[in-house]
N, C-alpha and C positions, 0 to 999 in steps of 0.2 A: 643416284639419289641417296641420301642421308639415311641409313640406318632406323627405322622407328626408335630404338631402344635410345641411341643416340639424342634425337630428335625431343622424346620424351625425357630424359635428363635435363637437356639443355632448358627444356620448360619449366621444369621443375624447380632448378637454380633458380631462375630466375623469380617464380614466387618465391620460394622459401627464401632467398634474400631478401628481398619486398616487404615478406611480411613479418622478420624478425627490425627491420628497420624501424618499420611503421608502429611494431607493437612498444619498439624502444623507444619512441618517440611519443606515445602516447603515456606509455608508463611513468616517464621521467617526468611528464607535465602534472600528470597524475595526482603523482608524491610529493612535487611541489607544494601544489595546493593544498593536499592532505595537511603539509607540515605548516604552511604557513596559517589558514584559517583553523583557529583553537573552534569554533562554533561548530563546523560540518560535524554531520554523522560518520562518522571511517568506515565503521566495518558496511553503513548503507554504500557510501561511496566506494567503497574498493570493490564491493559485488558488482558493482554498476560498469565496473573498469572488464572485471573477468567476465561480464556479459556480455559486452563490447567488443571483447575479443574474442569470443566466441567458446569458451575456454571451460570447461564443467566447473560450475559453483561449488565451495566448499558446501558441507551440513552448516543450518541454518542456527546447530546447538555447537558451534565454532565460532567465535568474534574473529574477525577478521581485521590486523593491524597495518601498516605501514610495512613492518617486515614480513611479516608472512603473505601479502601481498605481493610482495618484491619477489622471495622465493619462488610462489605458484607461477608468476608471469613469465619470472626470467633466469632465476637458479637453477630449476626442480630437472635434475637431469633425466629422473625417470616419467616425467610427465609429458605428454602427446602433445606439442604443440607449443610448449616453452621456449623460448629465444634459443637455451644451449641446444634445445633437441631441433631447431628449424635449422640453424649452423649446423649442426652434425649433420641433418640429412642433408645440406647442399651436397656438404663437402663428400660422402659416398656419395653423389651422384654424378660431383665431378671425379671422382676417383674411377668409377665406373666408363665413364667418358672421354679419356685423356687424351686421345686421336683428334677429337674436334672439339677440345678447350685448348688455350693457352698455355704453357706453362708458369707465368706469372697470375693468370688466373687461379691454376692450381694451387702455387704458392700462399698466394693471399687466403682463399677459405680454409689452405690448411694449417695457416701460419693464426689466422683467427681463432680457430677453433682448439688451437694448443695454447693460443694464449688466456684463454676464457676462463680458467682457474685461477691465475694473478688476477686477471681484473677483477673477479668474484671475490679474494682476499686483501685487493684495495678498498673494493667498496663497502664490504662490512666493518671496514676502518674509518673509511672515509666516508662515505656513504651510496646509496645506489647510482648517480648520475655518474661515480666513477666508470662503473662495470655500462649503463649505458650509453657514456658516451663514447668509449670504444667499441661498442657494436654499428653504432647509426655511423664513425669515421672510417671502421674496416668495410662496411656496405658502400657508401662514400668510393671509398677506392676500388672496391671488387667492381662497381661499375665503371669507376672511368676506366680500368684496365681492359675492361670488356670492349669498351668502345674502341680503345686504342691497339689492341693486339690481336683482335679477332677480326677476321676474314667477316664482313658485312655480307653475309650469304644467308644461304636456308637455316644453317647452325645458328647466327646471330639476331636472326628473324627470331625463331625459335623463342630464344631467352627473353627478347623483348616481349614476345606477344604476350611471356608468361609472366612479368614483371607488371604488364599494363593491365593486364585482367586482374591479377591481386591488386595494383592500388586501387583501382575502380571499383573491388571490395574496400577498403582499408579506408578510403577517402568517404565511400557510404557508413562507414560502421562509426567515423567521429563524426559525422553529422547526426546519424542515428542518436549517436549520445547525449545531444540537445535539442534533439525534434520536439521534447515534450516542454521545453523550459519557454519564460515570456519572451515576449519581442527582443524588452529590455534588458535582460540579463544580461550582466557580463562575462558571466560562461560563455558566451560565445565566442570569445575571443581566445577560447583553449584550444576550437577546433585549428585555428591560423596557428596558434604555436606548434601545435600537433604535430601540422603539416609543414611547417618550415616557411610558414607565408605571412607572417603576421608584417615582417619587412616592408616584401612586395606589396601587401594589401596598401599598407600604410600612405605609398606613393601611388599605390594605383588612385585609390580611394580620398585622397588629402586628406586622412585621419578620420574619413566619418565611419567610425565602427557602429555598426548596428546589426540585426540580423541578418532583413533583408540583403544587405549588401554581401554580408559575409555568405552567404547561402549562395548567394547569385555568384561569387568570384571563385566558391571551392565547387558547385555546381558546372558554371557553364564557364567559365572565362576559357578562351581557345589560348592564351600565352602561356599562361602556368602549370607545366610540367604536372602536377600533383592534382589540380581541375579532374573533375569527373570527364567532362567532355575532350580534354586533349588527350587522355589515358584510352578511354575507346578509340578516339579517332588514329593513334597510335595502334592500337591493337588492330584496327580495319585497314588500318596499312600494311603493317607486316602479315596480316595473312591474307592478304591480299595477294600481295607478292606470293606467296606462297602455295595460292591456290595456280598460277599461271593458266588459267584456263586460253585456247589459241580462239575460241569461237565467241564474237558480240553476243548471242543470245543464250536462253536457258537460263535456266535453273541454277542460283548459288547454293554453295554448301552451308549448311544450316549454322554453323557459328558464323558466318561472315552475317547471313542476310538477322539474324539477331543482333551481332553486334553494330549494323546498319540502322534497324531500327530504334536500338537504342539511341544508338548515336543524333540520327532524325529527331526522336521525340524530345531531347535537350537544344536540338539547334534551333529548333523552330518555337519554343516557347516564349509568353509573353514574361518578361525578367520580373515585373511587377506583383505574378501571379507565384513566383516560386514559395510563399511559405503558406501557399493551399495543398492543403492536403501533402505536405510535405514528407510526411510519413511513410505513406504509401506507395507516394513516388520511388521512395529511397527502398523501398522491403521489394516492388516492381522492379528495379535497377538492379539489386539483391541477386534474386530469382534469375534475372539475364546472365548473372557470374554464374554461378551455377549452371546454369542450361550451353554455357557458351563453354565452359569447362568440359561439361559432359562430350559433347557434338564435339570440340577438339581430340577430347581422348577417343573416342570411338572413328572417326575420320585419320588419324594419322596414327594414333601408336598402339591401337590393337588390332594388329594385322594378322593374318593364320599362315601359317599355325601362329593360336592366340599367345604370347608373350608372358610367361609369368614369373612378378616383382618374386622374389624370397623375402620372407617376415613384413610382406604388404601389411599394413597397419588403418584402421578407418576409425577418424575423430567422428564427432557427433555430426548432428547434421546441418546446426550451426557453423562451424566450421567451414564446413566444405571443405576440406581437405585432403587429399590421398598420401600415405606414409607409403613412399619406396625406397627400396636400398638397391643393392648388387643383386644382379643375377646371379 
């Protein structure tokens, strides 16, 4: 069997890739809109971004601009939870791990993460979409290498479960970000960019952007990779596989039959009903990452004698996040 420590790395790449992707993909659209509408409020909107991401708000006697929003999300090398610090800890965790990574996987997070200083020196030239769009292209690759070089076993289980349970946060937190907006706004249409779906929608949809629709396609659509509900139903696979239980009946392990019911409560909704109570749904779905996180870590990688990270680190509770490094 797989090593816990092992086990628990490979999860952990797997978010912290996830969610420096997702957070680049949110910030870039962000900054867009900051730069193009002269009207909005910035420093309202850039708070609204780092609340989003889960991220501590600056003091409220700090204006918050364009760049210094750029810096807290995706520069700040000593801040908990910034794109360069979610890169660095993949990359110790694949350093930590090397037996059952890749070596081209190794390559890529560490050839990223060295290169993270030019692109930071392109884009205060050129602008931030520089430095983001090399993070969302190195993720890009770090996964299809993964797909392609890695043994499709407990190890690759592993990194998937942990990539499906952050987007299934990441895909809640940009809906979260217009739960409170009209039917009609067309904010809504930042969550598809967000998410890399605005494409797909387009031809799913024959152009009719609206909310409903939009809610119901990053919600529940079973094809879209990025879908709240193909993101679980990916994670209820791989740990599926992974529980191997040999006997029909009993009792499942508490992340599985969680992430069952989540899964459940989106398959079986009526599509027309999703912008009720939409909120709640989505802070409910929340609360499952969370809980399905917890039941992971204590089910597989704290085993006794208990395991302990060095310079363990805990973001807020927003967040949900666990900082590990080496043994």
């Amino acid at each position: 069997m797989m090593l816990a420590r092992n086990a628990e790395s490979l999860y952990w790449i797997g978010r912290y890739v996830e969610r420096a992707d997702d957070m680049a993909r949110i910030l870039d659209v962000a900054i867009h809109q900051l730069l193009e509408d002269a009207t909005v409020d910035v420093d309202r909107q850039a708070r609204l971004v780092i609340q989003v991401l889960g991220l501590d708000t600056p003091s409220t006697d700090d204006l918050i601009d364009v760049w210094a929003l750029t810096e807290r999300v995706a520069y700040d090398k000593d801040a908990i939870g910034s794109i360069v610090d979610l890169i660095r800890s993949a990359r110790e965790n694949a350093r930590g791990a090397r037996e059952v990574t890749s070596s081209e996987m190794w390559e890529c997070l560490n050839t990223t993460y060295n290169g993270l200083n030019d692109a930071e020196r392109r884009a205060r030239r050129l602008g931030p979409h520089e430095f983001l769009s090399y993070v969302k292209n190195r993720a890009a690759m770090f996964a299809g290498l993964a797909d392609a070089t890695l043994s499709h076993d407990d190890g690759y289980r592993y990194l998937l479960l942990g990539r499906s349970v952050e987007r299934v946060d990441m895909t809640i937190r940009m809906l979260l970000s217009r739960a409170g907006d009209r039917v009609t706004s067309p904010s809504w249409v930042s969550v598809l960019v967000s998410a890399g779906a605005h494409d797909t929608f387009l031809r799913t949809y024959r152009g009719r952007l609206d909310a409903e629709n939009i809610v119901e396609f990053m919600l529940v659509d079973r094809l879209f990779p990025r879908s709240v509900f193909h993101a679980l139903r990916v994670a209820e696979h791989n740990l599926t596989e992974l529980e191997k239980r040999p006997s029909r009946v009993g009792t499942q392990a508490e992340a599985l039959l969680l992430l069952g019911r989540a899964r459940s409560s989106l398959e079986f909704i009526e599509p027309g009903n999703l912008l009720e109570d939409l909120q709640d749904r989505l802070l409910d779905l929340q609360d499952t990452c969370r809980a399905v996180n917890e039941a992971v870590t204590g089910q597989y990688f704290h085993v006794s004698p208990y395991v302990s990270w060095a310079d363990a680190r805990v973001s807020d509770s927003e967040d949900h996040m666990i900082e590990e490094s080496e043994l």
